[in-house]
VMD Tcl script that draws the C-alpha trace (Angstrom):
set ca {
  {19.05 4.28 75.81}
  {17.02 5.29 78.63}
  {18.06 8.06 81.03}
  {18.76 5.30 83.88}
  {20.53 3.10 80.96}
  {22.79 5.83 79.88}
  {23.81 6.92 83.72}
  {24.97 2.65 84.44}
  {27.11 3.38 80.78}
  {28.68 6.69 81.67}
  {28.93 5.35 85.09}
  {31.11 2.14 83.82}
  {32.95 5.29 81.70}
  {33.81 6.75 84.86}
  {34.50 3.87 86.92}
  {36.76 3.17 84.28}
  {38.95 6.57 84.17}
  {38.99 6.63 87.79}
  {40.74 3.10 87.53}
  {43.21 4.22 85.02}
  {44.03 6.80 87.04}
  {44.97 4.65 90.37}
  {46.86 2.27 88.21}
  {50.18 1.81 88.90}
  {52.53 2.17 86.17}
  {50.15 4.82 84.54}
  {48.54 3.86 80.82}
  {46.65 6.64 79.36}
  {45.68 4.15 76.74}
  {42.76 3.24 78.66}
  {41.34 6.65 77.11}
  {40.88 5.73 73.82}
  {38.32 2.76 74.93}
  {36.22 5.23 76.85}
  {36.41 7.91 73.94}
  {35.80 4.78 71.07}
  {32.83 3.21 73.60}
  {31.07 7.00 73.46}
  {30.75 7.07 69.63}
  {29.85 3.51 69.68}
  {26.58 4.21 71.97}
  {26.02 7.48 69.56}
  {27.49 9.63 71.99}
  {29.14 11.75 68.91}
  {28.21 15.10 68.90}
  {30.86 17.64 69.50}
  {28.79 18.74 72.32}
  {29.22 15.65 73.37}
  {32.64 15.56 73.68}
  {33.17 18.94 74.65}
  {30.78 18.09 77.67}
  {32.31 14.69 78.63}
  {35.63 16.50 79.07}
  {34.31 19.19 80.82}
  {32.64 17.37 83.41}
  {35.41 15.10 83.91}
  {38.17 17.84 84.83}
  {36.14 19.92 86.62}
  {34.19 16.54 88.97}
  {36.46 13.48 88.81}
  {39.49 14.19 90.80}
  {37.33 16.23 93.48}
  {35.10 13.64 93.57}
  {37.40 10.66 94.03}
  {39.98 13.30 96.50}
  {43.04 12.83 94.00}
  {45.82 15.63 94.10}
  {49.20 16.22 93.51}
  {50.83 14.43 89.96}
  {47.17 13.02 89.48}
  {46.37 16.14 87.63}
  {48.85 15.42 84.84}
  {47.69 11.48 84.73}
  {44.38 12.95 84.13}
  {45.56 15.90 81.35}
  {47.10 12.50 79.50}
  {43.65 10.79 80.06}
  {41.62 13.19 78.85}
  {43.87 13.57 75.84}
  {43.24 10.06 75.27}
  {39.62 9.89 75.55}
  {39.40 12.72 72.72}
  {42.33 10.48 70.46}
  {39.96 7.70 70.79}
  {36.64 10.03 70.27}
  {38.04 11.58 67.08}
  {39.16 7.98 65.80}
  {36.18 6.05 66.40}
  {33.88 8.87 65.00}
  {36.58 9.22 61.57}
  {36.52 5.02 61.18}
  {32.19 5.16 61.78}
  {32.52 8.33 58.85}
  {34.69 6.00 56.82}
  {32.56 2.98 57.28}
  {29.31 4.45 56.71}
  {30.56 5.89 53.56}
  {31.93 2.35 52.63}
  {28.64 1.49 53.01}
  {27.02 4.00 50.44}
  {29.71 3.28 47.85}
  {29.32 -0.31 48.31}
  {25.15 0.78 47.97}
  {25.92 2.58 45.20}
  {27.71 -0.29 43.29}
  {25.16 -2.68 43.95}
  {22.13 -0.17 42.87}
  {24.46 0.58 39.88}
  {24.63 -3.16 39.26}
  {21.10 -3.49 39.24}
  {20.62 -0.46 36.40}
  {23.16 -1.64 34.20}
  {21.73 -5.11 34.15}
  {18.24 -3.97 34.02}
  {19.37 -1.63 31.07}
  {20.83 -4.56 29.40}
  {17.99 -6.91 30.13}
  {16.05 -4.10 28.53}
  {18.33 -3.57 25.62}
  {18.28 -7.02 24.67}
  {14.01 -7.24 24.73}
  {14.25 -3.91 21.87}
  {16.70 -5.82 19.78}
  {13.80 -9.40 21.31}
  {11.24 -6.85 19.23}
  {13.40 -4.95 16.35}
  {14.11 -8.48 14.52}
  {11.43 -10.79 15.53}
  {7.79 -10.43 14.64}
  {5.91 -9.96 18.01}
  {2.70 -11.95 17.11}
  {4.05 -14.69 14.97}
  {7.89 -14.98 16.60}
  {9.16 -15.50 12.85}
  {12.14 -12.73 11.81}
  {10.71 -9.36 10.86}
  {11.67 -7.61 7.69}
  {14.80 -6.24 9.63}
  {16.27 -9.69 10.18}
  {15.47 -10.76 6.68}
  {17.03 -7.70 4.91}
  {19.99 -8.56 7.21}
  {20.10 -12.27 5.97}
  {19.14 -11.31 2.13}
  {22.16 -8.61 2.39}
  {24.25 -10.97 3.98}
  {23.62 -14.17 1.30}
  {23.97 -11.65 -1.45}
  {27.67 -9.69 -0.21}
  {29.01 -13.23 0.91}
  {32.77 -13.53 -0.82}
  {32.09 -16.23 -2.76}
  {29.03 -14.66 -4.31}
  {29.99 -15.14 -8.13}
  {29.47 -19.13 -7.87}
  {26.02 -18.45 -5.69}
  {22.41 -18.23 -6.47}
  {19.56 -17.33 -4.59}
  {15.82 -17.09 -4.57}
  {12.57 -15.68 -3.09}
  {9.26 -16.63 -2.55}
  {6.95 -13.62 -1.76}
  {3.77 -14.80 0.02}
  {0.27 -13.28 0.25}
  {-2.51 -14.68 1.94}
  {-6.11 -14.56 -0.32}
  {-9.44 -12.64 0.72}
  {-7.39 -12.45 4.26}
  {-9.24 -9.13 4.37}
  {-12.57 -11.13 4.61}
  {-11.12 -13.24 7.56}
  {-10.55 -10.02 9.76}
  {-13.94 -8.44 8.18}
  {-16.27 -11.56 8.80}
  {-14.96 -12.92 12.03}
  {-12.63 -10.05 13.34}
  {-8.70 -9.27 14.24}
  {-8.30 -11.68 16.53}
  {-9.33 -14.55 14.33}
  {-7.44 -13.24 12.08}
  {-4.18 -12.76 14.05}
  {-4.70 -16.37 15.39}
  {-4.65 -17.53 11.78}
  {-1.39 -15.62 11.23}
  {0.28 -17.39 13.65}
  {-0.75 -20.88 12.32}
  {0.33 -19.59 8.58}
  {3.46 -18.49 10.48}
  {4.02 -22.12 12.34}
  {2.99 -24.02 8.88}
  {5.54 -22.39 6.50}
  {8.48 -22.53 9.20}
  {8.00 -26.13 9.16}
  {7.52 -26.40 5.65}
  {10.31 -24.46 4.80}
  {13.08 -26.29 6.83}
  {15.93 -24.83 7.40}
  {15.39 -21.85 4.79}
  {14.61 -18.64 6.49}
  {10.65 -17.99 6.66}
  {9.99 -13.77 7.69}
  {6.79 -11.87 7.87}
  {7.21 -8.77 6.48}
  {3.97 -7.80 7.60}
  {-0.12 -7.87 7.29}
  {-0.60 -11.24 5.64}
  {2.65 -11.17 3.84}
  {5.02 -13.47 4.39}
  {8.49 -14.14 2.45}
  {11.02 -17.09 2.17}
  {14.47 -17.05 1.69}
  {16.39 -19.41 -0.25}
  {20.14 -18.98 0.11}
  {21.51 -21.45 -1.59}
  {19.65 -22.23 -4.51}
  {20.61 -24.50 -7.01}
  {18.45 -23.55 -9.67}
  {14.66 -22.21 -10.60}
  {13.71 -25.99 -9.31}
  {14.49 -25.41 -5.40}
  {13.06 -22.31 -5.33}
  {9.72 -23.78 -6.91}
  {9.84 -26.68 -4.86}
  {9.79 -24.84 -1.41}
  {6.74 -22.55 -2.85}
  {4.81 -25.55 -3.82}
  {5.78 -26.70 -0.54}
  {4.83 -23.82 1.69}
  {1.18 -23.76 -0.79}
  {0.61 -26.97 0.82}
  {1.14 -26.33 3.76}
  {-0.86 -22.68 4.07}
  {-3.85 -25.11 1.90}
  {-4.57 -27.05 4.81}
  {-7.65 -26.63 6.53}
  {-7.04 -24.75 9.97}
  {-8.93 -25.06 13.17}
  {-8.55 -21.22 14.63}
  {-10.72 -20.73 17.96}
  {-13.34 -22.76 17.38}
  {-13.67 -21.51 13.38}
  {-13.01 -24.17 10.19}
  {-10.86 -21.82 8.18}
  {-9.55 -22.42 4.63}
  {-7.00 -20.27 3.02}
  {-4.92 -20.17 0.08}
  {-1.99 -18.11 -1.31}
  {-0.12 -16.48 -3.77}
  {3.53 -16.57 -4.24}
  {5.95 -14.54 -6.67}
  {9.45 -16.31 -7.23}
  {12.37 -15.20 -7.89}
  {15.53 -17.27 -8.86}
  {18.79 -15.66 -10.12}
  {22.60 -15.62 -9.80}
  {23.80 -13.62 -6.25}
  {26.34 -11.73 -8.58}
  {23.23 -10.42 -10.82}
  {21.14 -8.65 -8.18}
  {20.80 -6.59 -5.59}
  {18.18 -7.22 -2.57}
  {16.31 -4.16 -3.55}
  {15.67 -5.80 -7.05}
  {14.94 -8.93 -5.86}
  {12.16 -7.32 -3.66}
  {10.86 -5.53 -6.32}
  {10.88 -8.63 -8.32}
  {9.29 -10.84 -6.28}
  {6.72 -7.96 -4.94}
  {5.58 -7.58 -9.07}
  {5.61 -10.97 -9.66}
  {3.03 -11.87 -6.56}
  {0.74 -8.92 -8.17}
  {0.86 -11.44 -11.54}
  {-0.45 -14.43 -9.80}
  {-2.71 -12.72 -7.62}
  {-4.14 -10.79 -10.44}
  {-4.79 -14.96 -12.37}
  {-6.94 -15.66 -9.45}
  {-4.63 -16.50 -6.54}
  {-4.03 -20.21 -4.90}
  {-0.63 -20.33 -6.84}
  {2.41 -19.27 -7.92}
  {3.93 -17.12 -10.66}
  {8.17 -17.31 -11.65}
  {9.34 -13.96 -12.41}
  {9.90 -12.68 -16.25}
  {12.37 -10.23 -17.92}
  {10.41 -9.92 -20.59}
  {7.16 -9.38 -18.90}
  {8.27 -7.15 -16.13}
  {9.70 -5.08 -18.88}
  {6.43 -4.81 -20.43}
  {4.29 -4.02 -16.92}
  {7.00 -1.45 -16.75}
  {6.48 0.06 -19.69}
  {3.22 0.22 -18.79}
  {3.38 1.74 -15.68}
  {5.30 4.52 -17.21}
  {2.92 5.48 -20.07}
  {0.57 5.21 -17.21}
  {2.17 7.61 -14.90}
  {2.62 10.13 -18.11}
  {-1.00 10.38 -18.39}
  {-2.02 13.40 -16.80}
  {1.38 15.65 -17.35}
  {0.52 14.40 -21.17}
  {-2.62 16.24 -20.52}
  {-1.39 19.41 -18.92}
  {1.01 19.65 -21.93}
  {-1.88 19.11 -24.64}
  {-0.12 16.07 -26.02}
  {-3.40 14.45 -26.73}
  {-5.28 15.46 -29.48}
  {-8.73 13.79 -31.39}
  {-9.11 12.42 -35.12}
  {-13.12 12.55 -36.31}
  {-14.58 9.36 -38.51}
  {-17.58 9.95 -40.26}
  {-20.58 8.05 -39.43}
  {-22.51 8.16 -43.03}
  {-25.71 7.52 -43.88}
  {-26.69 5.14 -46.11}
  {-29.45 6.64 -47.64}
  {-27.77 9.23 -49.36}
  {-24.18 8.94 -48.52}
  {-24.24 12.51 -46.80}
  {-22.21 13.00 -43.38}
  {-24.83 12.41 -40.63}
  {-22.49 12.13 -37.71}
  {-18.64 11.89 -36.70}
  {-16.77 9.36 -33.98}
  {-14.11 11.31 -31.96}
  {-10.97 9.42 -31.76}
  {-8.56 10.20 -28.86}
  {-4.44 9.94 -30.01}
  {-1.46 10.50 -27.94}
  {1.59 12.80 -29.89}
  {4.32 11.01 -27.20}
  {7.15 12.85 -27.39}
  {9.16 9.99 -27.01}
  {7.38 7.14 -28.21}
  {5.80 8.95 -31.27}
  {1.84 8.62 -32.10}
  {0.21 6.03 -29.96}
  {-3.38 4.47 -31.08}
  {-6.15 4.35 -27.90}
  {-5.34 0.35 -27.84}
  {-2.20 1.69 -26.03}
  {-3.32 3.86 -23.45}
  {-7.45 3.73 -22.91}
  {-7.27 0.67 -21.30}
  {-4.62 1.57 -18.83}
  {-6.60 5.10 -17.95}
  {-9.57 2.27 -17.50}
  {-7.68 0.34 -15.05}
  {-6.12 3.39 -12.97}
  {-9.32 6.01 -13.24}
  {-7.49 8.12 -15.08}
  {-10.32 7.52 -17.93}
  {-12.51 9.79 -16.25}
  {-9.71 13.11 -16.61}
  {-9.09 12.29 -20.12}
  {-12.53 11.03 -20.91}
  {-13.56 14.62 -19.80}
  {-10.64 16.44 -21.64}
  {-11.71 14.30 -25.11}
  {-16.02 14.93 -24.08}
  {-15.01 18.72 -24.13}
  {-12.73 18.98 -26.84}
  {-14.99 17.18 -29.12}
  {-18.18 19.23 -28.38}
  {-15.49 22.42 -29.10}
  {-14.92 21.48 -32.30}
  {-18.33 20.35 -33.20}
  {-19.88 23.61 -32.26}
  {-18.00 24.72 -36.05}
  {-19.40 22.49 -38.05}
  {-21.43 22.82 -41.43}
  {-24.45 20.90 -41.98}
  {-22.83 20.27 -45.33}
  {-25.36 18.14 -47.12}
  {-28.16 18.07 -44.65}
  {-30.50 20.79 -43.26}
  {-28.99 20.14 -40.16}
  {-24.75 20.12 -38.82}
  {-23.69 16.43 -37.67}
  {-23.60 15.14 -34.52}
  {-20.18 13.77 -32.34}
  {-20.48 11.07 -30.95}
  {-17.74 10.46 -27.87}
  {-17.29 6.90 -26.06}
  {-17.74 7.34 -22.18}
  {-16.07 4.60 -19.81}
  {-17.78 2.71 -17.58}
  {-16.14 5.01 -14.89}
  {-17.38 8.02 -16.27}
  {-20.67 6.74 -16.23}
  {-20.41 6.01 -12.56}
  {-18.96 8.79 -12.08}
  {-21.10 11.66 -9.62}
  {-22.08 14.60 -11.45}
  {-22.13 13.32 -15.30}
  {-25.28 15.29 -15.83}
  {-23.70 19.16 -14.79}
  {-20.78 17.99 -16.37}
  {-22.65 17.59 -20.06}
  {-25.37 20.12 -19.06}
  {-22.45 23.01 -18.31}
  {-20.47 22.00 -21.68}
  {-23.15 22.66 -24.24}
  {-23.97 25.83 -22.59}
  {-20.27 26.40 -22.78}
  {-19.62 25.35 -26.10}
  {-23.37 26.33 -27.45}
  {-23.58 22.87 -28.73}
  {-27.28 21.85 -29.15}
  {-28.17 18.30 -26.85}
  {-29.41 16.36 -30.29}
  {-25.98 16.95 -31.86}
  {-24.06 15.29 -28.86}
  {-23.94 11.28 -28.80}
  {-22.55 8.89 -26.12}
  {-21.62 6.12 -26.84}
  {-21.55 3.23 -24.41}
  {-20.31 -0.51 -24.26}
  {-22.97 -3.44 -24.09}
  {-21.31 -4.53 -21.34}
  {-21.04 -1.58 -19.22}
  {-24.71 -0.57 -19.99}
  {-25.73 -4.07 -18.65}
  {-23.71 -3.09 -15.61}
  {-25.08 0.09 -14.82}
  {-27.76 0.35 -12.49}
  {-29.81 2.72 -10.53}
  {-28.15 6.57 -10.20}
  {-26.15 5.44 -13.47}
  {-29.06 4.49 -15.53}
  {-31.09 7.85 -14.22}
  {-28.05 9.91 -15.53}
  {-28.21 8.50 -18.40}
  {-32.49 8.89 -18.66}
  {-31.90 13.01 -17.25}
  {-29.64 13.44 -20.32}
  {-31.71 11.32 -22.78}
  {-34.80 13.47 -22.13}
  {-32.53 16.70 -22.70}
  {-32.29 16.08 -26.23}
  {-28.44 14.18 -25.87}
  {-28.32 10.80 -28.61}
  {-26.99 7.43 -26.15}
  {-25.86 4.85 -28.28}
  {-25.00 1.42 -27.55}
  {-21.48 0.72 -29.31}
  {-19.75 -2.39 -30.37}
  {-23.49 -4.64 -29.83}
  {-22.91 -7.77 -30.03}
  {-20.23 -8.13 -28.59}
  {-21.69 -8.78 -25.06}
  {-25.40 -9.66 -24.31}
  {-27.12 -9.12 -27.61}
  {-30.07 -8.55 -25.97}
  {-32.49 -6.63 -27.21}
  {-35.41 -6.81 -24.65}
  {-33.64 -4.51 -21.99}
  {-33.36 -1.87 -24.31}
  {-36.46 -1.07 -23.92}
  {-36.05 0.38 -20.35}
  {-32.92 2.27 -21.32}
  {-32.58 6.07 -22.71}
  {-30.75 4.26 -26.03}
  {-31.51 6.26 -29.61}
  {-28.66 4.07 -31.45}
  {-27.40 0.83 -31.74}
  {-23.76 0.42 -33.47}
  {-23.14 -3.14 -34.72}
  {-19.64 -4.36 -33.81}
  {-17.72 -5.17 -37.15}
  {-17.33 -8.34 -36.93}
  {-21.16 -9.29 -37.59}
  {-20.81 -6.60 -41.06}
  {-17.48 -8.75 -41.41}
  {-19.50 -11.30 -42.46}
  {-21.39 -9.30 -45.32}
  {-17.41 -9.06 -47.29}
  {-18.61 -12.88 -48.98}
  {-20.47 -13.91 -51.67}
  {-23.64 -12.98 -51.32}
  {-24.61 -16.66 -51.68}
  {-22.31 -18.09 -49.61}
  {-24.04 -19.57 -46.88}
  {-22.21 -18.57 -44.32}
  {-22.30 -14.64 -45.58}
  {-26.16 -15.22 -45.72}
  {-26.21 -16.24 -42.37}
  {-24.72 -13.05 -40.72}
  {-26.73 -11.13 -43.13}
  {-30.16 -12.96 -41.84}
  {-28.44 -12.01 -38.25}
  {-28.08 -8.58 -39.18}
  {-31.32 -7.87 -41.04}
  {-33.03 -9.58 -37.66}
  {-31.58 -6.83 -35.66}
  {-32.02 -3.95 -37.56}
  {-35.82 -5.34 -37.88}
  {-36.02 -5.44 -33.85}
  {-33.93 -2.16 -33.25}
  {-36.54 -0.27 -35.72}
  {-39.06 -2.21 -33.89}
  {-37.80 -0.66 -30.41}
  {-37.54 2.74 -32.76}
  {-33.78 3.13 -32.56}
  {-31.65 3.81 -35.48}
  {-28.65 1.23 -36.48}
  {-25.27 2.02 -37.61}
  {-23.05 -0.63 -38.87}
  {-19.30 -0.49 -37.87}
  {-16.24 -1.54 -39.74}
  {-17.94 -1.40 -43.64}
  {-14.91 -1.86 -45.67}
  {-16.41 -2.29 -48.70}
  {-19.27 -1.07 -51.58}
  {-20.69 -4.87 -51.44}
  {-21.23 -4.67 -47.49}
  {-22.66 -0.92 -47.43}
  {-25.07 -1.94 -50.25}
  {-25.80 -5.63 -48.55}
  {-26.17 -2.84 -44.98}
  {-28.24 -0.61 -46.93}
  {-30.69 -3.32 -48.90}
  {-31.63 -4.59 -45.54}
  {-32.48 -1.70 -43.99}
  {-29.46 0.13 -41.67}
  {-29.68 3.69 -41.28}
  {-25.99 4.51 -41.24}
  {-22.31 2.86 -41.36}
  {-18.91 3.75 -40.47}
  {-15.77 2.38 -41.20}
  {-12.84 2.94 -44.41}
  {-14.95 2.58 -47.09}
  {-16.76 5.75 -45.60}
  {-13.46 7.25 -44.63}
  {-10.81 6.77 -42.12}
  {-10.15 9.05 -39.21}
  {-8.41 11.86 -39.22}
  {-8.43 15.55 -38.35}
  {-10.98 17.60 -38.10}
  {-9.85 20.42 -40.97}
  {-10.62 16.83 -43.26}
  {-14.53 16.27 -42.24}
  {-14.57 19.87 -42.72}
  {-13.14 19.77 -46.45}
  {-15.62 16.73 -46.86}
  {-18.71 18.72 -44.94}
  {-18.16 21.95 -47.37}
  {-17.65 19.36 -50.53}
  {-21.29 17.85 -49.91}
  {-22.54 21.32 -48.99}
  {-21.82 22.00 -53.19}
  {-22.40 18.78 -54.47}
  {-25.07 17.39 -55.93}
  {-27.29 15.48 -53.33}
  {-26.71 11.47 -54.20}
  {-27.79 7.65 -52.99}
  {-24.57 6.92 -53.87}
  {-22.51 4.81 -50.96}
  {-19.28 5.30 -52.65}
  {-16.52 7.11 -50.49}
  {-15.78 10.77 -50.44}
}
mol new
graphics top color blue
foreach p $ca { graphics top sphere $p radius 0.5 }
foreach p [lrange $ca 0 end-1] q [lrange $ca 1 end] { graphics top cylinder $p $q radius 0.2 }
display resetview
C-alpha cells in the first residue's frame, strides 16, 4: 500500500476501536477483527504490534476526550486486538506451512513418478534390443531358463536355432554402419514374422537366435530354420541399396530334462561354426558324436604349447638314400608327440591343427632347431661328406617375418653348414607364395640352404614355374612311385613309369635333383633308379625312427664296403 492507502486502512482501524469503545453494552470482541485485519494487510511484525498498541493507549482516548471506566473498555480492547494479532499471524504460519507440505507432496509426486517413468525405460533398454526392438540376450536367457525349469519339464523338449548373418562384415565395410544397422532391423522384422509366435532375440552384432519352446521333435525345430532362411534370403531394399544376404543356422533339438541353457548355447554356438565353416546359406543339426570329436580337438589343440614347454615332442629321422649307391645322402625329420595321456601321436594328429591355429610356426621352429642340433653330429658315413636334414616348413612359417635371421642365427648356433640344411615345401604353398615369401626363400637359396618341393604332384605339377624359384629338389609324392609296385608290363604300371621318367627328364633339365617318396619295394627303387632318380625314401630304405638308429646305420656304411646295391640297411 501506499502511504495515503495505509493512513484510510489504519484510519477505518481506528474509527473502528473508537466505535467499540462508545458501544453500549461493551464487546471487546471487536478487537480481534482489527488485530486479524493488520496481519491480513502484512502489518505483522512485532514492531508492528508493539507500535499499534502503543499509539493507541497513549492517542485514542485523548484524542476522542474519553475518561473515567473508558480506560478499562480500552485495556480489554487492546487485549483483544493482540488475541486477534497473535491468531491471525499463528493461522497465516500454519497455512503457509500447509502450503509447503502440500508443495512438497506434489514435487515429491513428480520425483517418484519421474523415477519410475525412468525405471521402467532401463528395464525398456535391459531386455529389448535398442536398434532392432526384438528381446536382448537378457530376455532370452530369461525365457530359455524359464522353458527349461518349467515343472513339467520331463515330458518337454526344446530347440534352438543360432543365426549368423554371411560376409555381414562386407555390408558395414562396403557401404558403412548405417546400412548395415538398417539391414539389421529388416533381418530383425523378417525372422519375427517368420518365426510366429516362437521367441526371435538378437544376441548381438549380426547374431540372431530363435527359441523353440515347445518342440515336438528335430522336425519343428528344422522347419522354423528353413523358415527364417527364407525369409533372411529375400532380397532387401535398405536406403536406396539392393542387398542380398544369406545365413547360417546351428540347431539344436533335445529333451528339456537333458540340458541345461548353458549347453544348449554352447551347442548351438559350435554347431553354427560347422555350417558356416561348409560355406554358409544353410543350416547344420547338432552331433554328439561330432562335437565330441571338435572337442577333442580343441583340447589337443590347447595342449600344444605347454606340450612344448614340457619337451613332450620329440623327432624320428628317415633316410633319404641314394640310388646310386645305396649310401645315406640325406634324412627327413619327423615331428611325434609322447602325450602323456593319449600315448604317441603321429603328425596326422596334431600338424594340421597347429596349421589351422598358427601354432605351426612355435613348433615348426622348435622341430627346425632341434633337427639342425642333431644334425650338427652326424658322420658322413659312406660319403665324403655328412647328410643333410631336411625339415618341412608350413605355409605360415614361410609367411612368417624374419624366416631368414631365424635360419641364418641357427646354423651359426648349431655350426651346421647351409648345404646340409633342406626345406622342404608343399606344391601348393610354393604356388601361393609370392613376393617377400619367395625373396626369403631366394636370400636363403643363395646362402648355400637345399629348398625342396615335397609331395609334387600332388598340386600343380607344373614344372615351368620352377624355373623362377630357389628349388634344388623335387620329391615325388608316393602315389605316382605307387604305380611302379606292378608288373613291369602292365600297362597301367608303364604308364606312371613313362610319367615319372618324363619328370625326372624335365627336373634334370631345370638341373634339380629328384627323390622319389614312398619306395616300398626292390622292383620300384630299381624301376626309380633305371630311369634316372637321384634318390628315394620310404620302408624299403628304412622307416623312421630315432636318431641313435641313422647313426648305427651312418657308422655301418662308414665300414662297409661301398655298393650299388638298393637293398635296405
Amino acid at each position: 500500500m501506499t502511504r495515503e492507502q495505509l493512513e484510510v486502512f489504519l484510519q477505518g482501524l481506528t474509527d473502528r476501536l473508537a466505535a467499540a469503545l462508545r458501544a453500549e453494552p461493551f464487546d471487546p470482541r471487536a478487537g480481534h477483527q482489527v488485530g486479524a485485519d493488520l496481519v491480513t494487510a502484512h502489518v505483522a511484525s512485532a514492531e508492528g504490534l508493539g507500535r499499534t498498541i502503543e499509539i493507541i493507549q497513549l492517542r485514542l482516548l485523548p484524542d476522542l476526550g474519553l475518561v473515567d471506566d473508558v480506560e478499562d473498555r480500552l485495556a480489554r480492547l487492546l487485549a483483544t486486538v493482540a488475541t486477534g494479532y497473535a491468531r491471525a499471524l499463528r493461522d497465516r504460519t500454519l497455512d503457509a506451512q500447509e502450503s509447503l507440505r502440500r508443495a512438497a507432496m506434489v514435487a515429491q509426486a513428480h520425483a517418484d513418478r519421474a523415477l519410475r517413468e525412468s525405471e521402467a525405460r532401463f528395464r525398456h533398454q535391459a531386455t529389448h534390443d535398442p536398434l532392432t526392438g526384438l528381446p536382448n540376450r537378457t530376455l532370452f536367457t530369461e525365457r530359455l531358463s524359464a522353458a527349461i525349469d518349467r515343472p513339467d519339464r520331463d515330458d518337454r523338449r526344446v530347440g534352438l536355432c543360432f543365426l549368423d548373418l554371411d560376409r555381414f562384415k562386407v555390408v558395414n565395410d562396403t557401404l558403412g554402419h548405417q546400412i548395415g544397422d538398417s539391414l539389421l532391423v529388416s533381418v530383425g522384422r523378417r525372422l519375427r514374422e517368420a518365426a510366429g509366435d516362437h521367441l526371435v532375440a538378437r544376441l548381438g552384432g549380426d547374431e540372431f537366435v530363435i527359441l523353440v519352446e515347445r518342440a515336438s521333435g528335430t522336425e519343428d525345430v528344422v522347419q522354423v530354420a528353413e523358415a527364417a532362411l527364407r525369409a533372411v534370403n529375400r532380397p532387401a531394399r535398405v536406403d536406396g541399396h539392393e542387398l542380398t544376404v544369406s545365413a547360417s543356422i546351428g540347431i539344436v533339438e533335445r529333451p528339456v530334462a537333458d540340458t541345461t541353457p548353458s549347453d544348449l548355447m554352447r551347442a548351438a554356438d559350435s554347431t553354427l561354426h560347422w555350417a558356416k565353416g561348409a560355406g554358409g546359406a544353410r543350416w547344420e543339426l547338432f552331433d554328439v558324436d561330432r562335437n565330441r570329436q571338435e572337442l577333442a580337438r580343441y583340447a589337443l589343440t590347447a595342449a600344444i604349447p605347454a606340450a612344448l614347454e614340457r619337451g613332450e615332442f620329440y623327432l624320428d629321422y628317415q633316410p633319404l638314400t641314394a640310388l646310386c649307391d645305396g649310401t645315406v645322402i640325406g634324412a627327413e625329420a619327423l615331428v611325434r608327440w609322447r602325450h602323456p595321456e593319449l600315448g604317441e601321436l603321429r603328425p596326422d594328429r596334431f600338424i594340421g591343427l597347429a596349421e589351422e591355429t598358427g601354432l605351426i610356426v612355435p613348433l615348426g621352429g622348435w622341430v627346425l632347431a632341434d633337427a639342425a642340433r642333431e644334425a650338427g653330429g652326424w658322420p658322413p658315413g659312406g660319403r665324403a661328406r655328412a647328410p643333410f636334414v631336411s625339415v618341412n616348413l608350413a605355409v605360415r612359417q614361410v609367411h612368417a617375418p624374419g624366416l631368414v635371421r631365424q635360419v641364418r642365427d641357427l646354423l651359426e648356433r648349431t655350426g651346421l653348414p647351409p648345404e646340409r640344411l633342406q626345406l622342404e615345401i608343399t606344391e601348393s604353398a610354393m604356388m601361393s607364395t609370392t613376393g617377400e615369401p619367395v625373396h626369403a626363400l631366394r636370400t636363403l637359396a643363395e646362402a648355400g640352404v637345399r629348398i625342396a618341393i615335397d609331395d609334387f604332384g600332388t598340386g600343380y605339377s607344373n614344372l615351368a614355374y620352377l624355373r623362377d624359384l630357389p628349388v634344388t629338389e623335387l620329391k615325388i609324392a608316393g602315389n605316382f612311385v605307387a604305380g611302379l609296385r606292378g608288373c613291369p608290363t602292365d600297362p597301367a604300371s608303364r604308364t606312371d613309369e613313362r610319367i615319372l621318367a618324363s619328370l625326372v627328364s624335365l627336373a634334370h633339365a631345370l638341373d634339380l635333383t629328384v627323390t622319389a617318396e614312398g619306395v616300398e619295394t626292390a622292383a620300384q627303387a630299381e624301376r626309380l633308379r633305371a630311369i634316372g632318380c637321384d634318390a628315394a625314401q620310404g620302408w624299403h630304405f628304412g622307416r623312421p625312427g630315432p636318431a641313435g638308429q641313422l647313426l648305427d646305420r651312418l657308422c655301418h656304411e662308414r665300414t662297409a664296403t661301398p655298393t650299388v646295391s638298393t637293398a635296405p640297411h
